[in-house]
C-alpha positions as CSV (number, residue, x, y, z in Angstrom):
1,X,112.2,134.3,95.8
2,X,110.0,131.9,97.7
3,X,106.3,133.0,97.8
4,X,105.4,133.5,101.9
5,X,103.3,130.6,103.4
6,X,102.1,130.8,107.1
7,X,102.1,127.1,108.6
8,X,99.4,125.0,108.7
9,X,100.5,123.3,112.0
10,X,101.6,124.1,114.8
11,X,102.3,121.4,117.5
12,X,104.1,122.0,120.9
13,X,106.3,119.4,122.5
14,X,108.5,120.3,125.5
15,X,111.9,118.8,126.5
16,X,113.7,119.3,129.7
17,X,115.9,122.4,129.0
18,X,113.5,123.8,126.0
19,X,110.4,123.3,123.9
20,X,110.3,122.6,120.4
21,X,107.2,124.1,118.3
22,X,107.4,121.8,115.4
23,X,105.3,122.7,112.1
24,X,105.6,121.9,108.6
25,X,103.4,122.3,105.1
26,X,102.9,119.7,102.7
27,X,100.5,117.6,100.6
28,X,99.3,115.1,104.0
29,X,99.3,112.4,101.6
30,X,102.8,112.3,101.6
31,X,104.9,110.9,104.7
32,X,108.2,113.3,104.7
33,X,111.3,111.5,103.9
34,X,114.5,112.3,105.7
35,X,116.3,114.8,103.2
36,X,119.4,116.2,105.2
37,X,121.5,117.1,102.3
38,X,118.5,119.4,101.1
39,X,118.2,122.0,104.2
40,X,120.8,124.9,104.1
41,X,118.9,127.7,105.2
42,X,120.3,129.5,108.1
43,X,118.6,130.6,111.9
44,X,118.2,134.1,110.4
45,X,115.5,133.1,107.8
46,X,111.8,134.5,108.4
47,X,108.9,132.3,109.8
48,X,107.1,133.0,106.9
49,X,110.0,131.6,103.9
50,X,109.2,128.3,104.4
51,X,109.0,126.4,101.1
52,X,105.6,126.6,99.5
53,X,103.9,123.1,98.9
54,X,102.7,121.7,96.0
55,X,99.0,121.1,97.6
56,X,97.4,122.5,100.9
57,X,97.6,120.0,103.6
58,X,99.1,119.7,106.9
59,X,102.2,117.3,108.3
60,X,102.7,116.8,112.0
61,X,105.5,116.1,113.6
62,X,107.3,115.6,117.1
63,X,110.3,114.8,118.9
64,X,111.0,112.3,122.0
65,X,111.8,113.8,125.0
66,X,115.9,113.8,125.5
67,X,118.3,116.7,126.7
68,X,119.1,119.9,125.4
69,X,118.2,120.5,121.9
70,X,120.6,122.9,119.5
71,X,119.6,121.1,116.4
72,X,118.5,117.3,115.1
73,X,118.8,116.0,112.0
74,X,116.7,118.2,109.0
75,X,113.5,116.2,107.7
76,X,111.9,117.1,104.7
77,X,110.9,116.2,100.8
78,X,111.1,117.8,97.5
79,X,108.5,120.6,98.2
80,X,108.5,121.2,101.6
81,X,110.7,121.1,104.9
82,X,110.6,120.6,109.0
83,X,111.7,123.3,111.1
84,X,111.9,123.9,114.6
85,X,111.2,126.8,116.4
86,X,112.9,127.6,119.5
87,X,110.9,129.2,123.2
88,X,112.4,130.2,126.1
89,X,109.6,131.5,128.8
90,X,108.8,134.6,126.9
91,X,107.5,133.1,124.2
92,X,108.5,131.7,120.3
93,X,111.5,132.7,119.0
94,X,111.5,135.1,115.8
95,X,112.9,132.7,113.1
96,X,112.8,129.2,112.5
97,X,115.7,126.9,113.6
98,X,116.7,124.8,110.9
99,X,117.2,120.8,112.0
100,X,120.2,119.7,110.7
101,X,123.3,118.4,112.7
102,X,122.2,115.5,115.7
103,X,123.5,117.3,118.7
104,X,124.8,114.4,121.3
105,X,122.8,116.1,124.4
106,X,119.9,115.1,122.6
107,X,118.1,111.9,122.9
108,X,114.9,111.8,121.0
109,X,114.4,111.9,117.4
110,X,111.7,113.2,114.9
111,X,109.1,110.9,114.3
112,X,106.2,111.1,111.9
113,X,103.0,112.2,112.1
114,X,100.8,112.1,109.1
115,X,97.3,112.6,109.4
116,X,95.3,113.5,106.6
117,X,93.6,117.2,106.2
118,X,90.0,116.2,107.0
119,X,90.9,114.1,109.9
120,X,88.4,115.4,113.1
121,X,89.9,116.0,116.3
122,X,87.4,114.1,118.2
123,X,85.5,110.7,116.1
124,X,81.8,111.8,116.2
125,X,81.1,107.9,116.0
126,X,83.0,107.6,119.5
127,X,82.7,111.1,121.2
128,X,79.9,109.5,123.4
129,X,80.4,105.8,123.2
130,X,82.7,103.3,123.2
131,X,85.5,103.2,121.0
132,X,87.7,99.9,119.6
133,X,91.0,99.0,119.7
134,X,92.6,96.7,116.9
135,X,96.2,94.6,117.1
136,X,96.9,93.0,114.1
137,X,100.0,90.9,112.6
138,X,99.4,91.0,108.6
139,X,102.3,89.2,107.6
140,X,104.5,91.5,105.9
141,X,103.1,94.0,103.4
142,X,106.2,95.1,101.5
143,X,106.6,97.9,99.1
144,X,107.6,97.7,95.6
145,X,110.9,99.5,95.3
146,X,112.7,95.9,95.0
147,X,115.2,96.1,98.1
148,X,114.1,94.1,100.7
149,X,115.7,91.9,103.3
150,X,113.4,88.9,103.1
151,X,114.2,86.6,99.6
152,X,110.1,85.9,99.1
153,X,109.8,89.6,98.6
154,X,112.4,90.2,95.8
155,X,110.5,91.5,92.4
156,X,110.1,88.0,90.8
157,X,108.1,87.1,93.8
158,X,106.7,90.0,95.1
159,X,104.9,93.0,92.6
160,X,101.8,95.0,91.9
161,X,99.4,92.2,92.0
162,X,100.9,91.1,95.6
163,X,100.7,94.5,97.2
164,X,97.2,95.5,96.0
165,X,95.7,92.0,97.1
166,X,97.9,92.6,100.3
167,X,95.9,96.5,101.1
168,X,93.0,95.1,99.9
169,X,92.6,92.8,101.9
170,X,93.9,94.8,105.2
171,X,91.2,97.8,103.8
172,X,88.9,95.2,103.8
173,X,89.4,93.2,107.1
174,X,89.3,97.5,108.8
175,X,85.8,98.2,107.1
176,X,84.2,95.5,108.8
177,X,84.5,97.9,112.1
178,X,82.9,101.4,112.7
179,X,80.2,101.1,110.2
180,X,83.2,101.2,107.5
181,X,85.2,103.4,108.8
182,X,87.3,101.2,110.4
183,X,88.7,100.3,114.1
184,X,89.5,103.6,116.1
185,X,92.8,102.7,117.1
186,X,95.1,100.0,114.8
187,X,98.5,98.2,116.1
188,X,99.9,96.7,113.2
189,X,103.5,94.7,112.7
190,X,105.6,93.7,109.8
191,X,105.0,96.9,108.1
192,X,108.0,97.1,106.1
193,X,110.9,99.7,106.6
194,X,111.3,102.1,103.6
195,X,115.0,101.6,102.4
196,X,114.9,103.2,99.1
197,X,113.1,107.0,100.1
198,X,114.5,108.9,97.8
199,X,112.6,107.4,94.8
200,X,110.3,104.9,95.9
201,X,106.3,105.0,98.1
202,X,107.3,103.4,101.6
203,X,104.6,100.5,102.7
204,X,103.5,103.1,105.2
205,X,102.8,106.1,102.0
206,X,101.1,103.0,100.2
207,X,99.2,102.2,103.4
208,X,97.8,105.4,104.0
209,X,96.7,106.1,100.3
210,X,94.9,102.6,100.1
211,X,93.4,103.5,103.7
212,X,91.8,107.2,102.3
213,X,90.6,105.2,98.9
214,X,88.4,102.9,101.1
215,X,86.9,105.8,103.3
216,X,88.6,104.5,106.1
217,X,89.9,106.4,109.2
218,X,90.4,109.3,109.3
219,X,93.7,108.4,110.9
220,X,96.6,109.4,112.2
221,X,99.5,107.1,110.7
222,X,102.7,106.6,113.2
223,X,105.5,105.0,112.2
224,X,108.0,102.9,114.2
225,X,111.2,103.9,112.6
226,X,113.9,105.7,114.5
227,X,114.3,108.4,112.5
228,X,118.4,109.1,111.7
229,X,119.5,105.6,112.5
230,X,121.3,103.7,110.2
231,X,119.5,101.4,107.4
232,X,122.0,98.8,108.6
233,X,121.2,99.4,112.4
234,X,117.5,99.3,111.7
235,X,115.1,96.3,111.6
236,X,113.5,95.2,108.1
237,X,110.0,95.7,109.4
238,X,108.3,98.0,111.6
239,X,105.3,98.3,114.0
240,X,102.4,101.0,112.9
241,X,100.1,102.6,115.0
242,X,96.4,104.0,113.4
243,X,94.7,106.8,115.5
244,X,91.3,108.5,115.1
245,X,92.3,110.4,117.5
246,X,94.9,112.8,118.2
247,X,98.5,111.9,118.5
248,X,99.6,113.8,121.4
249,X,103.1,112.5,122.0
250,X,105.2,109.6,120.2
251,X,109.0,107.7,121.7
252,X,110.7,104.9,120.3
253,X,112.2,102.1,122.4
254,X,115.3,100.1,121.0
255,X,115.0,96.3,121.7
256,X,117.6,93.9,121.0
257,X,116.6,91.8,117.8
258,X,113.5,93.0,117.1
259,X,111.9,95.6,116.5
260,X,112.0,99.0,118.1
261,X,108.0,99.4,120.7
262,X,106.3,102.5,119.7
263,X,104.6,104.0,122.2
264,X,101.9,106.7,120.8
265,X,99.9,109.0,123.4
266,X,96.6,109.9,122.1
267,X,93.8,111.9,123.7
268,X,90.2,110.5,123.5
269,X,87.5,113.1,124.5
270,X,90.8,114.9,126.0
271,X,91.9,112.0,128.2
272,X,95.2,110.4,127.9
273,X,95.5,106.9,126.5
274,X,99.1,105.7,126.4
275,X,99.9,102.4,123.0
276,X,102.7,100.3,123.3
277,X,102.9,98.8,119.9
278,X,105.2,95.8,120.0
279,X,106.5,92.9,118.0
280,X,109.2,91.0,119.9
281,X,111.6,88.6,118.7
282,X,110.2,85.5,117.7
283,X,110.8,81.7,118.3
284,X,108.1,81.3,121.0
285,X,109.1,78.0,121.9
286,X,113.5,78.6,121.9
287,X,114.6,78.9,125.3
288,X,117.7,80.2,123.9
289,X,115.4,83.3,122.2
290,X,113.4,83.6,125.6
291,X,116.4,85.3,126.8
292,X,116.0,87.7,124.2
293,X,112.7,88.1,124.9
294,X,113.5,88.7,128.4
295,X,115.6,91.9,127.4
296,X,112.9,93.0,125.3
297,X,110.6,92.7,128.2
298,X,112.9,94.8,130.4
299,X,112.2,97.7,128.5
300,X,109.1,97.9,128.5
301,X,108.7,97.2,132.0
302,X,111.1,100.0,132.9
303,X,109.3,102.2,130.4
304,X,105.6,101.3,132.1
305,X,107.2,101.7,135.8
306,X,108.4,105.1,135.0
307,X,104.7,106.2,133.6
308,X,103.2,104.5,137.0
309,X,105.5,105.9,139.0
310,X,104.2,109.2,137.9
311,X,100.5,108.0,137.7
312,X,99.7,105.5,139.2
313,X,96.3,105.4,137.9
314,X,98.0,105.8,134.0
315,X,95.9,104.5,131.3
316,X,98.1,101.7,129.0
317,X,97.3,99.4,126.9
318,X,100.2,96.7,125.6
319,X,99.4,95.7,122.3
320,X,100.8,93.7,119.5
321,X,103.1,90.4,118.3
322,X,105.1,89.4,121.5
323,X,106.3,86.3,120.0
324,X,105.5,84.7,123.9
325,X,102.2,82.9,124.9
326,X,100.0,84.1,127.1
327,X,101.1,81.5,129.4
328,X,104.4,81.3,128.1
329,X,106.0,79.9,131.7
330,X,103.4,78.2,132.2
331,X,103.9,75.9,128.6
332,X,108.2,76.3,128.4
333,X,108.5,76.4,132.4
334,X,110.9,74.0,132.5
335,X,113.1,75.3,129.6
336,X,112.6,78.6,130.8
337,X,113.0,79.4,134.3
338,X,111.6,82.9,133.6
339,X,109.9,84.5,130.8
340,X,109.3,88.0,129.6
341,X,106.0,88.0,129.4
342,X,104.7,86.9,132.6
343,X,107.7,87.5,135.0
344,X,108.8,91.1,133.5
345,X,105.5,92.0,131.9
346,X,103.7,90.4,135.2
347,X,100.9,89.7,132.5
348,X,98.6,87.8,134.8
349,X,94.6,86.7,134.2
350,X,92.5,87.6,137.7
351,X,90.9,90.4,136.5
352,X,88.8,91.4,140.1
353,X,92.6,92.3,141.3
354,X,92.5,94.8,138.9
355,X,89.0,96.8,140.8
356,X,91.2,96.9,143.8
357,X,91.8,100.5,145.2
358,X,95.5,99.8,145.9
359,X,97.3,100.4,141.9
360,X,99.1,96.6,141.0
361,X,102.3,96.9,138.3
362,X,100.6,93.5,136.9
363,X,98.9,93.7,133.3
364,X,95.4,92.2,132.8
365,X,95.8,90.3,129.7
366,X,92.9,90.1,127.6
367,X,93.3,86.5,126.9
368,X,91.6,85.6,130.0
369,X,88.3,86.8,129.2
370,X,88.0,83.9,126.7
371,X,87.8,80.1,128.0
372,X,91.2,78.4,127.5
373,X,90.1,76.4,124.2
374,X,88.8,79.2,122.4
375,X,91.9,81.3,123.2
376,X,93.7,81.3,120.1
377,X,95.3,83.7,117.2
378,X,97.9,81.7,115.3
379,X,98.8,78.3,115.0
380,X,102.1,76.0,114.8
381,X,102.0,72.2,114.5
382,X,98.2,71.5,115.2
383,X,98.1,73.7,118.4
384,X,96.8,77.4,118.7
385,X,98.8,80.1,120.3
386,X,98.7,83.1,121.5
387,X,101.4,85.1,120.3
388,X,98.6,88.7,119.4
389,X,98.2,90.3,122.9
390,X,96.2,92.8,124.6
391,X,97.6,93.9,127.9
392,X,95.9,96.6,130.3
393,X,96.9,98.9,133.1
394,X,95.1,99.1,136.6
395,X,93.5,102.6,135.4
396,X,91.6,101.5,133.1
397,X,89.7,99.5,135.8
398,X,88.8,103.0,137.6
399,X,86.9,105.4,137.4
400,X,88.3,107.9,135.7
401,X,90.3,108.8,132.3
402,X,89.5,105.6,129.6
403,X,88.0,102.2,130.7
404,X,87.7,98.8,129.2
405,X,84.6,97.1,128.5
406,X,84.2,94.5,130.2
407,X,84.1,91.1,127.9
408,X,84.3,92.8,124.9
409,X,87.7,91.1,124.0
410,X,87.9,88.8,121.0
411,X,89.7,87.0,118.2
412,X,88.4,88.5,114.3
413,X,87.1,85.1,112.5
414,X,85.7,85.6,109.2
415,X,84.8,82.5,107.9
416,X,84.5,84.1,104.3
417,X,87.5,86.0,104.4
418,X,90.6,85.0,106.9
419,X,90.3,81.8,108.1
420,X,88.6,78.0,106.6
421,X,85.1,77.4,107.8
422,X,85.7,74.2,108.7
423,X,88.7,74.3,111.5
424,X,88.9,78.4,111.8
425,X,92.4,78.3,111.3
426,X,94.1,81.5,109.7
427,X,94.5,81.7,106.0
428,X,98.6,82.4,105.7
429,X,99.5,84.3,102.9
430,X,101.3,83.5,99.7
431,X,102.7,85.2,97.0
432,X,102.0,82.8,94.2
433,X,99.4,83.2,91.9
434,X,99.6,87.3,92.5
435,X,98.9,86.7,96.4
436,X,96.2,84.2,98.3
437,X,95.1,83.9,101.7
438,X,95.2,86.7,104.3
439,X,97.7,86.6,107.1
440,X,99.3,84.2,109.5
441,X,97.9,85.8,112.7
442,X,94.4,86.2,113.8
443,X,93.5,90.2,114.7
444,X,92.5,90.5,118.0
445,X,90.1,93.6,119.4
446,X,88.5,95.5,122.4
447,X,86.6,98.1,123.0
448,X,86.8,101.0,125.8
449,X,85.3,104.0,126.9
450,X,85.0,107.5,128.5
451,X,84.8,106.5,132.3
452,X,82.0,107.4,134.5
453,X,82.9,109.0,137.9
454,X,81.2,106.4,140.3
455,X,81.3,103.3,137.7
456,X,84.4,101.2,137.7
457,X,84.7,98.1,135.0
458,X,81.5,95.6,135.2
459,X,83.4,92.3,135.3
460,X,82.0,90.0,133.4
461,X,82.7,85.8,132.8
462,X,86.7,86.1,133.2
463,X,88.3,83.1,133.1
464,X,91.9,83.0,135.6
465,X,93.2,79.9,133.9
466,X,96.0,79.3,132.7
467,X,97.0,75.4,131.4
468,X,100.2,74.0,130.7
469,X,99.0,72.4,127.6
470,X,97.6,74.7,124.2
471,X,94.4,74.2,122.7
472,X,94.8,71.6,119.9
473,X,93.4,72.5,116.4
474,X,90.0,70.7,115.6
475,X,90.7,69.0,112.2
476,X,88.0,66.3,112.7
477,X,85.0,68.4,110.0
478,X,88.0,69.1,107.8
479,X,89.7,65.0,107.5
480,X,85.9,64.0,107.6
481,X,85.4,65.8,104.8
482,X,88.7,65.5,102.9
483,X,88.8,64.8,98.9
484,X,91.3,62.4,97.7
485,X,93.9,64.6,96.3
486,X,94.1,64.6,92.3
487,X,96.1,66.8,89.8
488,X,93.4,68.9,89.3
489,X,92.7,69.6,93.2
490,X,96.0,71.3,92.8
491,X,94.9,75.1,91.9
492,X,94.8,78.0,93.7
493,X,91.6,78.2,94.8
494,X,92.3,75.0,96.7
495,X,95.5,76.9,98.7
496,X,95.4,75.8,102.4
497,X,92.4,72.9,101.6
498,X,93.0,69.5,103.5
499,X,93.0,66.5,101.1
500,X,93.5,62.6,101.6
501,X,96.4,61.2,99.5
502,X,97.6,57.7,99.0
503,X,100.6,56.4,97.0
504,X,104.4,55.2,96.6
505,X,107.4,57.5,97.3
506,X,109.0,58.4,94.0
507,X,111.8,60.2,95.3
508,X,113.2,61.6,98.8
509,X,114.5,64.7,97.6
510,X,112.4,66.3,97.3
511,X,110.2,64.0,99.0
512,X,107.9,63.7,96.0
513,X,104.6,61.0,96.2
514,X,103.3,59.3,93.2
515,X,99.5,58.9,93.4
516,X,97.6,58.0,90.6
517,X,100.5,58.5,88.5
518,X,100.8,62.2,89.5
519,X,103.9,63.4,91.4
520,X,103.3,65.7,94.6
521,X,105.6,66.6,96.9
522,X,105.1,66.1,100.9
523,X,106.7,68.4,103.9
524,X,106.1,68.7,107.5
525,X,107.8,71.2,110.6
526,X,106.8,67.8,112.9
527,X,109.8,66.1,114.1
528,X,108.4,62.9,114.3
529,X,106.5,62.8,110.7
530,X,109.8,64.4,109.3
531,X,111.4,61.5,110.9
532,X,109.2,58.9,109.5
533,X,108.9,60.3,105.8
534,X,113.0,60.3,105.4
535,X,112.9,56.3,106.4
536,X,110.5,55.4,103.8
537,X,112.3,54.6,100.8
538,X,111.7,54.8,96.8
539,X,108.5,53.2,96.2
540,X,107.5,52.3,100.0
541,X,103.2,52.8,100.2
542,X,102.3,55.9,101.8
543,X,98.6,57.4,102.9
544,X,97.5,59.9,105.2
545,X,96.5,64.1,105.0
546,X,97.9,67.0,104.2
547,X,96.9,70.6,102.9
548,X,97.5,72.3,100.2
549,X,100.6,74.6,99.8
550,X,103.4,76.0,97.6
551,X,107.2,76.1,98.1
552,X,109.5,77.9,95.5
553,X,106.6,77.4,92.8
554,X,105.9,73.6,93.5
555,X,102.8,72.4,95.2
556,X,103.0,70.5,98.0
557,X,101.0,68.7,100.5
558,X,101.9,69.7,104.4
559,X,101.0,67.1,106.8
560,X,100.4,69.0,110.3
561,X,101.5,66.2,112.8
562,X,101.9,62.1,112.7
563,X,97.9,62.0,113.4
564,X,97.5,62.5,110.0
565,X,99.5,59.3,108.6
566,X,97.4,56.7,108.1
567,X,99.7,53.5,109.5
């Protein structure tokens, strides 16, 4: 017989027809695993038989809203298991409902909560200040359990030494915010999807263990993943959301080829603040993907509507990869008639419209309080672009609920940690050599506060702007100060440096260089330098830049655009 447990938790979420108290006991390490097969205990147990834990600790847990709920699918791991409880207006029922068939009439689906035990309902650091909000793109931190969608991340590429340099350096890149304890609120993408959870730590368990070693958080870890769809229907990675404060409600949005938004309601100080966490199919510049994007957009626009159309004065903030420029129509206009960020989205950059009594559908994005040529978070073929986004709401111009501070947006440069010194570009990861570099994408950050009745937004030096063209990448310090590239430049601690090179072409495939009698080989994504390195022929004379890289275990020199051959 199963020693008696009370629960731990006890959180309340209410569907149209019938609310669900959802609780669970467990070691809040642990993320729950779906475990269907395991639950066969009947509506007539007692509250107090649920399965006893191994360790004290608490598990949240919550539905979407959807119809009528007679049971969803059961959620659980080897030592402990969800039930839900069902109410009608008098109160709790007497015994716990048991969650294992999906009914059709309902629409939402469990999603995890996992905070950890110690985790304070309100961040004494923030309870009177300002608080900061984090998006960040790490360039896919994988797990170890061998099955994964992506080839680099198979085991003879990817292992221990990858994935602890990969949480090490996102622990460390967090603790340079709130005094070491991290942001308060962290959007992060390419979190990969758990596919083995019956045996194997998910990238969101590892996560969450390497965030509690640093000190970091407390947090509240939410994971994008529709919970009961299919392996094969879902995506490969997933969006996850960090919260110091209380998760109050959690829905997942489908999209078409990408990856599903998850919106996360939190309460700061007891005020609603709605996250969309999003990464959106990529392929910035394909027109053909735009339309993608488009549907993407769609959702989330119908999504925000429905929350302003019961608050007007609703207090969102759009966060995350959105694979588009911030002036995406502005830079593909004539390949794309309309684009999903700013003719769905209506992300737009004159912040004073946003003071205006009268609520506007239209997003503030964050970009705008940055001139045009500093605005930048990734790069592609010498020019920086925008692809990290922070979007806002009209409410948190007011008043009232949550407010942004003014100017306080900015792009995370850490000249001794995630980008060079000398051209501020981001340090892209690699597996080789048991992992270098960082990530491809720049983090990007607020800060917000507890509104004052009486004091709207301060607006500070915003910049409406919007150019066709993207900010080129300064490479004039890093050419200046170039080394002629030798065999022994070619190490890892030299991974991403910008070297001179001069010499014949030994071969065209791979395009291979012979300089100083030392084979390298040469790449580039520019058309044009692609174009003119497949013309030269064996032994033609050959000079110019590149930086240093690795492709399937060879180094090679990239050369960023046809700038840097020397004619």
């Amino acid at each position: 017989m199963k020693k008696q447990l009370l629960p731990q938790a006890l959180l309340l979420v209410t569907t149209p027809g019938v609310s669900l108290f959802l609780l669970a006991c467990g070691e809040p390490s642990e993320l729950i695993q779906d475990a269907s097969d395991e639950v066969n205990q009947t509506h007539e147990q007692n509250l107090t038989t649920v399965p006893e834990p191994k360790k004290p600790g608490t598990v949240l847990w919550e539905f979407e809203t959807g119809g009528l709920v007679r049971s969803s699918p059961a959620v659980g791991s080897d030592d402990h298991k969800l039930y839900a409880i069902k109410t009608d207006s008098k109160g709790p029922a007497k015994s716990p409902w048991p969650m294992r068939v999906q009914n059709a009439q309902h629409t939402g689906r469990a999603i995890a909560v996992n905070p950890q035990s110690s985790a304070r309902l309100e961040p004494s650091s923030t309870s009177q200040g300002t608080f900061t909000v984090l998006a960040h793109n790490v360039e896919n931190l994988f797990d170890l359990d061998g099955v994964s969608a992506y080839n680099d991340y198979k085991p003879e590429y990817y292992g221990a030494s990858q994935l602890e340099r990969k949480l090490a350096n996102l622990t460390n890149l967090l603790a340079r915010f709130g005094e070491g304890s991290g942001p308060d609120v962290v959007l992060l993408q390419e979190i990969e999807l758990d596919r083995t959870a019956e045996r194997d730590k998910s990238a969101a368990e590892l996560l969450d263990k390497a965030l509690r070693k640093k000190g970091l958080g407390p947090y509240h870890l939410v994971e994008g993943r529709i919970k009961g769809q299919s392996l094969k229907e879902s995506p490969s990675i997933v969006c996850v959301t960090l919260s110091k404060f209380p998760v109050e409600e959690i829905r997942m949005h489908p999209l078409e080829r990408a990856r599903p938004v998850l919106e996360t309601k939190i309460s700061v100080n007891g005020k609603p603040l709605i996250l969309f966490n999003n990464h959106w199919k990529s392929g910035a510049s394909s027109a053909s993907l735009e339309k993608v994007r488009l549907g993407n957009a769609q959702v989330l626009r119908k999504r925000i509507d429905d929350l302003l159309n019961g608050d007007p004065a609703v207090d969102v903030i759009v966060g995350g990869d959105l694979n588009s420029h911030y002036n995406q129509k502005q830079v593909h206009g004539s390949a794309m008639p309309q684009t999903g960020v700013n003719d769905i989205l209506l992300s737009h950059g004159n912040e004073t419209a946003m003071l205006k009594l009268k609520p506007t559908r239209k997003l503030y994005n964050l970009w705008h309080e940055l001139p045009p040529e500093q605005r930048g978070s990734d790069i592609w073929k010498g020019e920086w672009g925008t692809l990290m986004h922070l979007m806002l709401s009209h409410g948190l111009y007011d008043d009232t609920g949550i407010q942004y501070v003014g100017d306080s947006f900015r792009t995370v440069r850490l000249s001794d940690f995630n980008v060079y010194p000398e051209t501020g570009t981001p340090r892209r990861w690699s597996n080789d050599f048991g992992g270098l570099g960082v990530s491809d994408h720049l983090p990007i950050v607020a800060s917000f506060r507890s509104a004052t009745k009486g004091k709207p937004v301060e607006i500070g030096k915003n910049h409406s702007s919007a150019p066709r063209d993207l900010p080129q990448v300064d490479y004039s310090k890093a050419l200046e100060k170039a080394l002629p590239f030798t065999q022994e430049m070619a190490r890892s601690a030299n991974y991403g440096q910008i070297f001179s090179f001069s010499g014949n072409l030994a071969q065209q495939k791979p395009l291979t260089l012979e300089t100083e009698g030392n084979p390298i080989q040469l790449w580039s994504f520019d058309q044009l330098v692609k174009k003119k390195l497949f013309a030269l022929k064996k032994g033609d004379m050959l000079s110019g830049y590149g930086y240093l890289s690795r492709y399937r275990g060879k180094w090679q020199l990239l050369i960023e655009n046809a700038k840097w051959l020397i004619e």
